[in-house]
C-alpha positions as CSV (number, residue, x, y, z in Angstrom):
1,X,186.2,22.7,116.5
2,X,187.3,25.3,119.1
3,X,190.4,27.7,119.0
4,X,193.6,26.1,120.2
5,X,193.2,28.1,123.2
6,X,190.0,27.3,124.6
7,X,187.9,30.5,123.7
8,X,184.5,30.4,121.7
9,X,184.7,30.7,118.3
10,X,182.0,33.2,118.3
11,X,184.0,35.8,120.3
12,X,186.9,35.7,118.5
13,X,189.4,36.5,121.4
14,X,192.6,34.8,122.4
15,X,194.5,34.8,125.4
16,X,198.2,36.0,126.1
17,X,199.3,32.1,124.8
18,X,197.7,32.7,121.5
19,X,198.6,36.2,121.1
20,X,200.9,36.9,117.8
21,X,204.5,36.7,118.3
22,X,206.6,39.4,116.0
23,X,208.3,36.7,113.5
24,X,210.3,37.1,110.0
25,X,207.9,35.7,107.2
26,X,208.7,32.3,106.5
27,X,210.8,33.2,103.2
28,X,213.2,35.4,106.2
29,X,213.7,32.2,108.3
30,X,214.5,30.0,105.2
31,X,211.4,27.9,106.4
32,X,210.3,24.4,104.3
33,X,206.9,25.9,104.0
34,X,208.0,29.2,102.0
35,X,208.3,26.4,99.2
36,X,204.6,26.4,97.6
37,X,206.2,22.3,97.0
38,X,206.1,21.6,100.4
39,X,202.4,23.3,101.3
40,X,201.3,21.1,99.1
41,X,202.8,18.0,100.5
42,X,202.0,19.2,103.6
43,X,198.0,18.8,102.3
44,X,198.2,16.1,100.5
45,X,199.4,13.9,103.0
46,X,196.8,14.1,105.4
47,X,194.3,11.0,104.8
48,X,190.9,12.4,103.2
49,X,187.7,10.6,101.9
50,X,187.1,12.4,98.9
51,X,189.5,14.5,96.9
52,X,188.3,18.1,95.7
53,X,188.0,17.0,92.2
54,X,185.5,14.2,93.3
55,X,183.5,16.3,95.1
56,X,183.2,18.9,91.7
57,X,182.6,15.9,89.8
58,X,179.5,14.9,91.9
59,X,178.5,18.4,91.7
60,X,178.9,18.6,87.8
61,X,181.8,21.1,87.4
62,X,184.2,19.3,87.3
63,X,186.4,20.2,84.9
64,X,186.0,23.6,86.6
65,X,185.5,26.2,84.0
66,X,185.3,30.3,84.1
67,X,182.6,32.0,84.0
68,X,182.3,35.4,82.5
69,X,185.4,37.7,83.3
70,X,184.1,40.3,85.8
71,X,187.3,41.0,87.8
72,X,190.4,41.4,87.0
73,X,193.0,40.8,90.6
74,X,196.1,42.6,90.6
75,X,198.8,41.6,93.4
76,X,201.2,43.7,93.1
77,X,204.1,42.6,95.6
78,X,204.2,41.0,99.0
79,X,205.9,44.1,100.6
80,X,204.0,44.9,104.0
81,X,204.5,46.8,106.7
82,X,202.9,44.1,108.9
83,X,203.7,40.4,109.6
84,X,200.2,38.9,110.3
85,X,199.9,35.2,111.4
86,X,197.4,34.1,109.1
87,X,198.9,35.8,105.7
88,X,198.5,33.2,102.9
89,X,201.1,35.9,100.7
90,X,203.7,35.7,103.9
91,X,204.1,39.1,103.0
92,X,206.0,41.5,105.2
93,X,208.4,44.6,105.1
94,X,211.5,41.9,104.4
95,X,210.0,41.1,101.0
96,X,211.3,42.9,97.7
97,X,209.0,41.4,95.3
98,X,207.4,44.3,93.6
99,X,205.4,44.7,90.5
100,X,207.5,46.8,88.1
101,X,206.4,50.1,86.1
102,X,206.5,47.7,82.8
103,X,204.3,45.5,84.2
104,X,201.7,47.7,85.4
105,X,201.7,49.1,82.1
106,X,200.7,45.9,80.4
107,X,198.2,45.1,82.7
108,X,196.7,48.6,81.9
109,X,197.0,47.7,78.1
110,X,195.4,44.5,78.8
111,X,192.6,46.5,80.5
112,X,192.3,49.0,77.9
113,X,191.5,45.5,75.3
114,X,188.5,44.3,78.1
115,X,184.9,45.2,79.2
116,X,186.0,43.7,82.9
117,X,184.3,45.9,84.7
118,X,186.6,45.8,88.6
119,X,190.1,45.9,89.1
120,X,190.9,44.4,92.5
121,X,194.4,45.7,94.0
122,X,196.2,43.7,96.5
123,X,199.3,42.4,97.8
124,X,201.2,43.0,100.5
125,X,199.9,46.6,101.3
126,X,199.3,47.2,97.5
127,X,199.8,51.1,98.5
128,X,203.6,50.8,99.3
129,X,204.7,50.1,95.6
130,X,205.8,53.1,94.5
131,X,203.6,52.1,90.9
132,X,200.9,51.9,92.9
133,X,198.7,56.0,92.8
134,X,200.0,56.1,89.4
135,X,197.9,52.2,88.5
136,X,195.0,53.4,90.1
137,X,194.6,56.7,88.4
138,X,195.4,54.7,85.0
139,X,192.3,52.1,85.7
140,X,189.7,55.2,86.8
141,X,190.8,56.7,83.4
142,X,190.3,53.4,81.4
143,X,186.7,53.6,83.5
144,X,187.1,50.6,85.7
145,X,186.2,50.5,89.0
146,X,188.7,50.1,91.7
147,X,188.9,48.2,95.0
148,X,191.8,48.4,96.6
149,X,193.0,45.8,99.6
150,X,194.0,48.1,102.4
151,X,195.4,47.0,106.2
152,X,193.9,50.3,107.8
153,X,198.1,50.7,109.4
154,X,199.6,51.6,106.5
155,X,197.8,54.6,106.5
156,X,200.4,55.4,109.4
157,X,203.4,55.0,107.5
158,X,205.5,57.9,105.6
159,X,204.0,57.3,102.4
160,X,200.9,56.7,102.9
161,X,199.1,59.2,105.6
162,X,197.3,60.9,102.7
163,X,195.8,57.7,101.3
164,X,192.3,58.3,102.5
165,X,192.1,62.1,100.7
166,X,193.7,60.1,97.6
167,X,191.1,57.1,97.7
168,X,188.2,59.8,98.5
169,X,189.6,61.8,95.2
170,X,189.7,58.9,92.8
171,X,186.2,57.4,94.1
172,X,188.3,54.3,95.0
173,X,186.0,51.5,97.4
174,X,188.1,50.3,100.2
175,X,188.6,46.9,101.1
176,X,190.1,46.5,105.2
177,X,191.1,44.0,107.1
178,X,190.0,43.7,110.3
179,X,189.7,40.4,112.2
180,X,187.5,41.1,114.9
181,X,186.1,44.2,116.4
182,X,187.8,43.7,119.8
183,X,191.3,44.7,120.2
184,X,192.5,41.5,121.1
185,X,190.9,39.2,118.2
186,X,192.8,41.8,116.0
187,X,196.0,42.3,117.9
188,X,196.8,38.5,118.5
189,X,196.3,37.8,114.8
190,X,198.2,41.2,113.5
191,X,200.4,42.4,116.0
192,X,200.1,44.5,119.6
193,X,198.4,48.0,118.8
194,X,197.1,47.4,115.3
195,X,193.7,47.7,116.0
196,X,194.0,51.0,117.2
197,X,195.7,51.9,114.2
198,X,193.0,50.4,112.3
199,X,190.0,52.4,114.1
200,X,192.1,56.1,113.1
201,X,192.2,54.8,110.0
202,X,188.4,53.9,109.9
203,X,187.8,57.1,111.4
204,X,189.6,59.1,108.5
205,X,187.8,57.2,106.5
206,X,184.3,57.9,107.6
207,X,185.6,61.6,108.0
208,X,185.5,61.9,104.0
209,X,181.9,60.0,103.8
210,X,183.5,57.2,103.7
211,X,180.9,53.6,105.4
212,X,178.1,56.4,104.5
213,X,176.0,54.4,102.0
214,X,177.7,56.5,99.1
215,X,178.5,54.4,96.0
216,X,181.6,56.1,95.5
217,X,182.6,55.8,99.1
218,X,182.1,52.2,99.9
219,X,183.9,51.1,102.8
220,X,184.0,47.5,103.4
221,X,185.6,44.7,106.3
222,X,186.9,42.0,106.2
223,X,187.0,39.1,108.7
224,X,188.6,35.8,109.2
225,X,188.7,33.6,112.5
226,X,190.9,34.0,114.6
227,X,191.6,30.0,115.0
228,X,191.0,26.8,113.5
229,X,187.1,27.2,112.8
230,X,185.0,28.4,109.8
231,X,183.4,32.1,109.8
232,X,180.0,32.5,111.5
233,X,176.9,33.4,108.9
234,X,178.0,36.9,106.8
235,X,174.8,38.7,107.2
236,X,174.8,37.8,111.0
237,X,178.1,39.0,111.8
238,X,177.5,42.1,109.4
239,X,174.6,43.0,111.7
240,X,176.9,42.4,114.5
241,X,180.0,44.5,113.5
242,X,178.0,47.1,112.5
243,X,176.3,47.4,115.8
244,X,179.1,47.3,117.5
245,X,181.9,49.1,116.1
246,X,178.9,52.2,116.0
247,X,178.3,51.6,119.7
248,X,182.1,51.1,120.5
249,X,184.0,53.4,118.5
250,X,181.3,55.7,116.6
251,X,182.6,54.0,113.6
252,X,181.0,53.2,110.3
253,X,181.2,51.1,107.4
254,X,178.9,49.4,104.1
255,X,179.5,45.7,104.2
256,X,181.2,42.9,105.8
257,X,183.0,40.1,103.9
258,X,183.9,37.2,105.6
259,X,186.5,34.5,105.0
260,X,188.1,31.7,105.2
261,X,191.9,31.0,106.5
262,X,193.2,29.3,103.9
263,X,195.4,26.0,104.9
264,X,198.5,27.4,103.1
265,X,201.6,29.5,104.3
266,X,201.7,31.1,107.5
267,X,198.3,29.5,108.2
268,X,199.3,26.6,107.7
269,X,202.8,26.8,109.7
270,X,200.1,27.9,113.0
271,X,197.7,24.8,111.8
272,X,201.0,22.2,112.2
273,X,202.5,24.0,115.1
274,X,199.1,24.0,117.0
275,X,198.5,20.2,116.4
276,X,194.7,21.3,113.6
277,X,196.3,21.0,110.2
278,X,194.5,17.1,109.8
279,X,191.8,18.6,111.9
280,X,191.4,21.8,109.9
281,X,191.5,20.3,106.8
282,X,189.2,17.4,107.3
283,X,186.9,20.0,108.7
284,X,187.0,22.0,105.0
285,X,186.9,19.1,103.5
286,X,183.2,17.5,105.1
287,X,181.7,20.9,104.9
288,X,182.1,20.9,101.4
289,X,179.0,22.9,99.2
290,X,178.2,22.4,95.6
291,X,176.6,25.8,95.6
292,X,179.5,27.5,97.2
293,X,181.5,26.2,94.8
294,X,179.5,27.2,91.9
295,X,180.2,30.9,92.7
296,X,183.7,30.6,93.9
297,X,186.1,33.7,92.5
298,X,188.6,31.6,90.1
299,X,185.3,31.6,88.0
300,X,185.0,34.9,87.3
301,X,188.4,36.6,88.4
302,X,191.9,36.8,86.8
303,X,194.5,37.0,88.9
304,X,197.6,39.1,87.9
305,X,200.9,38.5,90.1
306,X,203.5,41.0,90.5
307,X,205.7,39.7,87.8
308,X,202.6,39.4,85.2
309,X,202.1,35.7,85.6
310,X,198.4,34.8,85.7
311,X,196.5,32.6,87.5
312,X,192.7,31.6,88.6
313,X,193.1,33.1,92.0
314,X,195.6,34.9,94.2
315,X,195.4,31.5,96.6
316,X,196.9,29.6,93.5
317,X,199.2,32.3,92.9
318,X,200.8,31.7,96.5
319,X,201.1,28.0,95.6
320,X,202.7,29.1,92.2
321,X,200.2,27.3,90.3
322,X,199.6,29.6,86.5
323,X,196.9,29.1,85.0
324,X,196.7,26.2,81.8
325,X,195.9,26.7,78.5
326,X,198.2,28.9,76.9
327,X,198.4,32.5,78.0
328,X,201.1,32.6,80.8
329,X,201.9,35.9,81.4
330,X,199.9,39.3,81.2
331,X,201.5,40.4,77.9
332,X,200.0,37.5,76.4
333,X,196.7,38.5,77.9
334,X,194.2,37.3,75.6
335,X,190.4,37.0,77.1
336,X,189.0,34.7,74.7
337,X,191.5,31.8,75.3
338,X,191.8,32.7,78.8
339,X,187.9,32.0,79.1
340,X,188.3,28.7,77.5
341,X,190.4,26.9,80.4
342,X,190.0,24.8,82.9
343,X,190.7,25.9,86.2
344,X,193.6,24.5,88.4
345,X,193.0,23.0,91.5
346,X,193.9,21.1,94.4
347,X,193.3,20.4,97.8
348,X,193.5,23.7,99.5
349,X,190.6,24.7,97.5
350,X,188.4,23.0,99.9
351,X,188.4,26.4,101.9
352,X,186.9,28.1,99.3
353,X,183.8,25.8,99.0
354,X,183.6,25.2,103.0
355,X,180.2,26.1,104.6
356,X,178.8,29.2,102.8
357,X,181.7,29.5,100.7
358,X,184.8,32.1,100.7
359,X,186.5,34.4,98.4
360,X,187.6,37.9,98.0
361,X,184.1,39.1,97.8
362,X,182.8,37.3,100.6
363,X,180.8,34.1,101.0
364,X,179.5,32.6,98.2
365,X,176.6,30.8,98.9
């Protein structure tokens, strides 16, 4: 399947028809698909051959069950500075959801009762909750270690120009989105001038050793298509981007993680308004892996959302689907039960288990 407008998948460029138009998120415009209700109708209406559940019975996992807990997610609002096209949070700065000081706290007291070794921050730009420096310094204290989920721009902003020196102080490994390493892959998907934002924050960032091989300066991408299509091979386009953005820009960086646009949200509105949700979908669908989804994240990750409602992954969270068996909410956190549920899922997980597999750390297979 090619991009709606006629480009090669591999090069990850669109034209001025395809670049991103400035738009309210869809909860803004009062849109039917800012109701996780309607995604899913959305889905579930277009005709499939196998459901997802099928396909994990074939592979023996279905139910789907966790795994040992080895990261614990923490969303903590869908405030952005940015509006991007594919954002499966349809976060943006006219969002007010923000995790609260209480809630932080319990999820540092639920973190204080675990071995989980990685706390995973994200949002939104996780860095614009005021909670936020204050969360991170509480997790390195408790001896976690911490990834945070950063859009490079934000770096720009009031609050934030001191983040790199802040990361760098708290050995905290960076997580950046970047969809391609052409301005106009990242600009159509992101906005007009954002990958030039992007490169001065890289280039902060390899200023303090940051993309230098250190273990407490890991600096690490992350790429989805820009279009209806599945990532090229991981190590491939590692090789790639590395090459390229030295070559380019003189910038560095530790690891590549590639993934796939889920079919939900703002995606999803681009999928029906380009005429490649049935497409899309059925796409996800036949390239279904058993050993993708043997190593998908809802396995081993917790997801915490901004209010302290849990659930298997932050693409669930979106759909407001909490996880079963008991233990609702983050005070309640209780890692013994939580480990004996069975994993909610539906339809849109079929991008997870797609080809070589997606999730927060990458492909999976």
């Amino acid at each position: 399947m090619t991009p709606p407008d006629g480009s090669h998948p591999s090069d990850g460029l669109a034209p001025s028809r395809y670049r991103r138009k400035k738009l309210p998120t869809l909860n803004a415009r009062r849109s039917p698909l800012a109701a996780p209700e309607t995604q899913c109708a959305r889905l579930d209406a277009v005709a499939l051959p196998r459901e997802f559940e099928e396909e994990l019975a074939d592979a023996g996992l279905h139910p789907l069950r966790p795994t040992e807990l080895a990261v614990f997610q923490v969303n903590v609002g869908r405030l952005c500075n940015q509006t991007c096209r594919h954002c499966h949070v349809d976060a943006g700065p006219d969002r007010t959801e923000v995790m609260s000081a209480e809630t932080f706290s319990l999820c540092l007291d639920a973190l204080a009762k675990s071995d989980v070794p990685v706390v995973d921050i994200t949002g939104g730009a996780p860095e614009l909750n005021p909670g936020f420096r204050a969360f991170v310094e509480g997790c390195r204290a408790l001896g976690k270690h911490v990834m945070n989920r950063c859009n490079l721009t934000v770096m720009e902003t009031g609050r934030g120009r001191d983040l790199p020196e802040f990361f760098a102080a708290n050995d905290v490994e960076v997580v950046c989105s970047l969809p391609h390493y052409r301005a106009l892959g990242t600009d159509a998907q992101r906005g007009e001038g954002v990958f030039e934002k992007s490169l001065r924050g890289l280039r902060r960032l390899n200023e303090l050793g940051y993309g230098t091989g250190r273990s407490d300066r890991r600096l690490v991408l992350v790429t989805n298509p820009v279009g209806a299509f599945l990532p090229a091979p991981q190590a491939s386009l590692e090789a790639e981007w590395k090459r390229e953005l030295a070559r380019r820009h003189g910038v560095r960086f530790d690891a590549l993680f590639t993934i796939t646009n889920m079919p939900i949200s703002r995606y999803l509105e681009w999928l029906e308004e380009t005429g490649n949700l049935e497409a899309y979908l059925t796409k996800l669908a036949a390239a279904f892996n058993p050993v993708a989804a043997r190593g998908v994240m809802c396995r081993n990750t917790l997801s915490v959302g901004w209010d302290g409602t849990l659930y298997d992954c932050d693409f669930n969270q979106m759909l407001e689907m909490p996880v079963s068996g008991g233990v609702g909410h983050i005070r309640d956190f209780d890692e013994a039960l939580l480990g004996s549920r069975d994993i909610r899922t539906a339809r849109h997980c079929f991008g997870c288990t797609a080809g070589a597999g997606s999730s927060c750390g990458g492909a999976t297979a």
